[in-house]
KOLGUDREN-462256 format. One record per residue (C-alpha): residue in three letters; x, y, z. Coordinates in steps of 0.001 Angstrom, whole numbers. Layout:
N
  type       xx       yy       zz
   ALA        X        Y        Z
...
//
This chain:
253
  type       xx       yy       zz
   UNK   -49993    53055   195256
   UNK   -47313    50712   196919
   UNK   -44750    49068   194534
   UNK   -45960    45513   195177
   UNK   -44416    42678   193137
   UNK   -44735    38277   193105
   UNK   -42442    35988   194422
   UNK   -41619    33764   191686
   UNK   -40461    30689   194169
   UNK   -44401    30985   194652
   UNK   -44907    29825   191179
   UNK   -41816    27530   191182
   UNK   -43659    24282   189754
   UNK   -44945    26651   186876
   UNK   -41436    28700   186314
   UNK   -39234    25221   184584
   UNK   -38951    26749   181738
   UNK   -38926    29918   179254
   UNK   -42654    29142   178242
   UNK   -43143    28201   181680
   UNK   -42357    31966   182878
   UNK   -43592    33375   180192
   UNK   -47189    31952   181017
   UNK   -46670    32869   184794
   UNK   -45947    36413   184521
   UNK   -48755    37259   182090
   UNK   -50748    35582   184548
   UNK   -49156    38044   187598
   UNK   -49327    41042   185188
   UNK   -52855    40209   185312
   UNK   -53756    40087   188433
   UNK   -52269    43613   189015
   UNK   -48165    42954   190106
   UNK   -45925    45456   188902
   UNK   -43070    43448   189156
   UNK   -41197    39730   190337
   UNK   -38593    38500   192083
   UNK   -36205    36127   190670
   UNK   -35942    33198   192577
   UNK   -36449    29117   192416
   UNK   -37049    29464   188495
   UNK   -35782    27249   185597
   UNK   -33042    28519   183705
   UNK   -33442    31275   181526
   UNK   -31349    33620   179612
   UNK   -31203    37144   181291
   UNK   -32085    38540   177867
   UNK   -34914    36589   176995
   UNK   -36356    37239   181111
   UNK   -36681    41074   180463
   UNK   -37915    40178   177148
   UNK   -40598    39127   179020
   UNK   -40626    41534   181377
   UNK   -40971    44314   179138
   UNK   -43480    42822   176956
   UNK   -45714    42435   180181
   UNK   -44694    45334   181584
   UNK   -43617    43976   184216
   UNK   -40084    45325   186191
   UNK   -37604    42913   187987
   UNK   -37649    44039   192041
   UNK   -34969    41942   192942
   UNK   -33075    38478   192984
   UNK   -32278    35809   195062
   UNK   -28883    34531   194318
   UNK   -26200    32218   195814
   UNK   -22921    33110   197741
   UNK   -20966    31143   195568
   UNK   -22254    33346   192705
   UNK   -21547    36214   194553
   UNK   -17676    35292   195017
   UNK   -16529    33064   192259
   UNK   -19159    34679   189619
   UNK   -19267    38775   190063
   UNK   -18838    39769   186743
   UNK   -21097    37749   185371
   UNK   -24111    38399   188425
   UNK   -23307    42089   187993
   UNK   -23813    41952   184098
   UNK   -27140    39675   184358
   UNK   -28628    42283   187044
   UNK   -27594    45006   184179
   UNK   -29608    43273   181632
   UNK   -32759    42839   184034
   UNK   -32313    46394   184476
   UNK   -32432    45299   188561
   UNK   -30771    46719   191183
   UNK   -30807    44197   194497
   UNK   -30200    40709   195134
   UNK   -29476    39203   198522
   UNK   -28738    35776   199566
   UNK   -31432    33175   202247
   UNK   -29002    32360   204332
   UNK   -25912    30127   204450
   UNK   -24732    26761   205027
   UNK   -23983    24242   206163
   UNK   -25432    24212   209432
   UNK   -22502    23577   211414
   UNK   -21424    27319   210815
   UNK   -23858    28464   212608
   UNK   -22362    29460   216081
   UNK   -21254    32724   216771
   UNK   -17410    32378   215469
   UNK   -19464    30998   212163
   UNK   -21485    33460   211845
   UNK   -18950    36229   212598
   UNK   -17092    34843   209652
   UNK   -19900    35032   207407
   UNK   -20360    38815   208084
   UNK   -16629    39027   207470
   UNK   -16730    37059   204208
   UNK   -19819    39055   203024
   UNK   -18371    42400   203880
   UNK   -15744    41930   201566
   UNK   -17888    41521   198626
   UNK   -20104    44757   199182
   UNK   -17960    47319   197729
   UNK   -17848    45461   194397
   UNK   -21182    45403   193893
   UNK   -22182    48615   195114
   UNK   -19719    50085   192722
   UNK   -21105    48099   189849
   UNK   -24755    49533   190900
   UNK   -25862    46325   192614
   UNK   -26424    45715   196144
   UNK   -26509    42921   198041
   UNK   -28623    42111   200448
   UNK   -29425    39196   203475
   UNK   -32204    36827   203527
   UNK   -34093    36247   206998
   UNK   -35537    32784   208032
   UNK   -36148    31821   211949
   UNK   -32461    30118   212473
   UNK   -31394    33192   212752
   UNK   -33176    33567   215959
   UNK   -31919    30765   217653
   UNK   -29178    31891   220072
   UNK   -25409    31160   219002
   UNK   -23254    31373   222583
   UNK   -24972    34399   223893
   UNK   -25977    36086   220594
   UNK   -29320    36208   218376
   UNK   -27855    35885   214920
   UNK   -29990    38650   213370
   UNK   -28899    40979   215708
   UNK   -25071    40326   214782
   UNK   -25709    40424   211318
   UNK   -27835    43914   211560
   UNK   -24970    45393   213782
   UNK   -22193    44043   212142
   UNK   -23079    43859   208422
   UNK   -21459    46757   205849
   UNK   -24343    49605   205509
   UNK   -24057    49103   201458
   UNK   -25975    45275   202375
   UNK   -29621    45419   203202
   UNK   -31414    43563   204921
   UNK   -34597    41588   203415
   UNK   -36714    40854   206301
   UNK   -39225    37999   206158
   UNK   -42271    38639   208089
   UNK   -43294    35041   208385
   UNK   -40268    33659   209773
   UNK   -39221    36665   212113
   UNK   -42671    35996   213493
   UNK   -41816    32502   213256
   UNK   -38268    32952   215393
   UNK   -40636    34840   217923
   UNK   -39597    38165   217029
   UNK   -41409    41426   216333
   UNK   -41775    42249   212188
   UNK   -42790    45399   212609
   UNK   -39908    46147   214649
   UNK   -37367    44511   212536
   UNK   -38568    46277   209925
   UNK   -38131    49543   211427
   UNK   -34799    48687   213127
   UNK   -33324    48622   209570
   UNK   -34820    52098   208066
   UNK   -32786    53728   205032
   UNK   -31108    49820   204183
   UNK   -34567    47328   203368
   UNK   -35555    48527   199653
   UNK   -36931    44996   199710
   UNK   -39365    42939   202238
   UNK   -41141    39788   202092
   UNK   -44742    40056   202848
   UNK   -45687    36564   203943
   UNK   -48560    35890   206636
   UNK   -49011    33100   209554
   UNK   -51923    31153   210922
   UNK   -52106    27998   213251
   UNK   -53459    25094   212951
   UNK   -55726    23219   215267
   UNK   -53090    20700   216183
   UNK   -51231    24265   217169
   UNK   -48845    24244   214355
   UNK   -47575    27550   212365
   UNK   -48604    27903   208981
   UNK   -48360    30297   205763
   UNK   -51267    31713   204207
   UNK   -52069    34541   202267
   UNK   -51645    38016   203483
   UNK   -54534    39566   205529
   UNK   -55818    36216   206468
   UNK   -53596    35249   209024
   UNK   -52648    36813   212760
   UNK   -49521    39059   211977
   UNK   -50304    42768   212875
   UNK   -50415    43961   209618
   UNK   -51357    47692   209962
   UNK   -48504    48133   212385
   UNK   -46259    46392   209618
   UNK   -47408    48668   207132
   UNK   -46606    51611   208904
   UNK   -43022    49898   209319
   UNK   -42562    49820   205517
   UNK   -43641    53454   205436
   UNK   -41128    54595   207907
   UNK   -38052    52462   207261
   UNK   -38741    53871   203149
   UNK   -39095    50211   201716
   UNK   -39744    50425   198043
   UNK   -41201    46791   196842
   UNK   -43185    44917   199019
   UNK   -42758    41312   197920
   UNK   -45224    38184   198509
   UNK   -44039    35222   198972
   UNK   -45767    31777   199929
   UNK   -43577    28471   200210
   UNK   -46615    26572   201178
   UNK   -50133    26403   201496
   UNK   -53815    24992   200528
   UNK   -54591    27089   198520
   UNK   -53836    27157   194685
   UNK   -50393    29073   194056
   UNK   -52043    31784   191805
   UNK   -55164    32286   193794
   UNK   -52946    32649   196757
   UNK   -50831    35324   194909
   UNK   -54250    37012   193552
   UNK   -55733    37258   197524
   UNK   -52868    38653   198979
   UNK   -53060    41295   196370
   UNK   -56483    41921   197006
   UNK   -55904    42124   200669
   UNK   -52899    44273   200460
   UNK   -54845    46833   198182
   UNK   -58288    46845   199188
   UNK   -57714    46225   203103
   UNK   -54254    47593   203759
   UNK   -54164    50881   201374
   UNK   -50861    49531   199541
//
């Protein structure tokens, strides 16, 4: 079976503290996760998280982690990822908003370059966070694009079904586009609403293609296939248990 693992910014308003995510990932580890991502949790001591992890057996996929962590906090990041026994983190983005034409984002990938070799010598690799701004055209150029092209080969590329969908592009073809450098992708599904607004929900029960992105995984050799809701009706947990259900029972992960 598939290496499929929880989003922890899922379970955000249940992850404020040590007890807090200690209670959350017994509850994933039952449901049948074999792992988390780090990300939108209280603050926690890297030893005491894989305490946790090991005791529920669960293992650490990968991290979400800021920029400014990334430059003015290496050692420190590279030691943390050590302890979690973890091998990837990547970054959602960057701000502020104002950087995002195409001189801003060319400076980004320049910036971000320069930080790759460090951590792929320490035996951690960063990696880039999709959302849909990076779809929205900056003087001629779709962001992603630039980034894909232009980005160092050591960062991969995390792509976010939901909001490639979302920016009007293709997952499945994203996905495959970055073969050999996505260890990591976000499973996260999209309905409308009847006033004809986009929507998460839980995988399977939305209108992404999802056989066609599963044979994208397969080809481009991702590893953990993550699930992630921001938002939703439905009850955080239940919505991590369904998506499970639907990935193993309907989609053969």
């Amino acid at each position: 079976m598939a290496l499929i693992a929880a989003q922890l910014y899922t379970l955000r308003e249940f992850c404020k503290t040590p007890a807090d995510i200690a209670t959350s990932c017994a509850r994933v580890k039952k449901m049948g996760y074999d792992g988390v991502q780090l990300s939108g949790i209280g603050a926690i001591e890297p030893t005491e998280m894989r305490k946790i992890l090991d005791g529920e057996g669960l293992l650490c996929a990968a991290t979400h982690r800021s920029l400014d962590q990334m430059e003015n906090a290496a050692e420190e990041l590279i030691e943390e990822h050590h302890i979690l026994g973890c091998k990837y983190t990547a970054i959602g983005g960057f701000s502020p908003k104002e950087d995002w034409t195409r001189a801003g984002w060319g400076a980004f990938v320049t910036r971000y370059n320069a930080l790759a070799a460090k951590f792929a010598d320490a035996g951690l690799r960063i990696g880039y966070h999709n959302h849909s701004h990076e779809f929205a055209p900056a003087e001629g150029i779709r962001p992603l694009d630039l980034l894909i092209n232009t980005l160092d080969e050591r960062v991969w590329i995390e792509i976010d079904t939901y909001w490639v969908a979302h920016g009007g592009g293709d997952p499945a073809a994203y996905i495959e586009r970055v073969a050999g450098r996505i260890p990591c992708v976000h499973f996260k599904d999209m309905t409308i609403t009847p006033q004809r607004a986009q929507k998460m929900c839980e995988i399977g029960d939305g209108n992404l293609n999802w056989p066609r992105i599963v044979q994208a995984c397969r080809y481009a050799g991702v590893i953990w296939h993550i699930v992630e809701r921001d938002s939703g009706d439905m009850d955080a947990f239940d919505s991590l248990q369904r998506s499970l259900d639907n990935m193993r029972e309907k989609m053969g992960l």
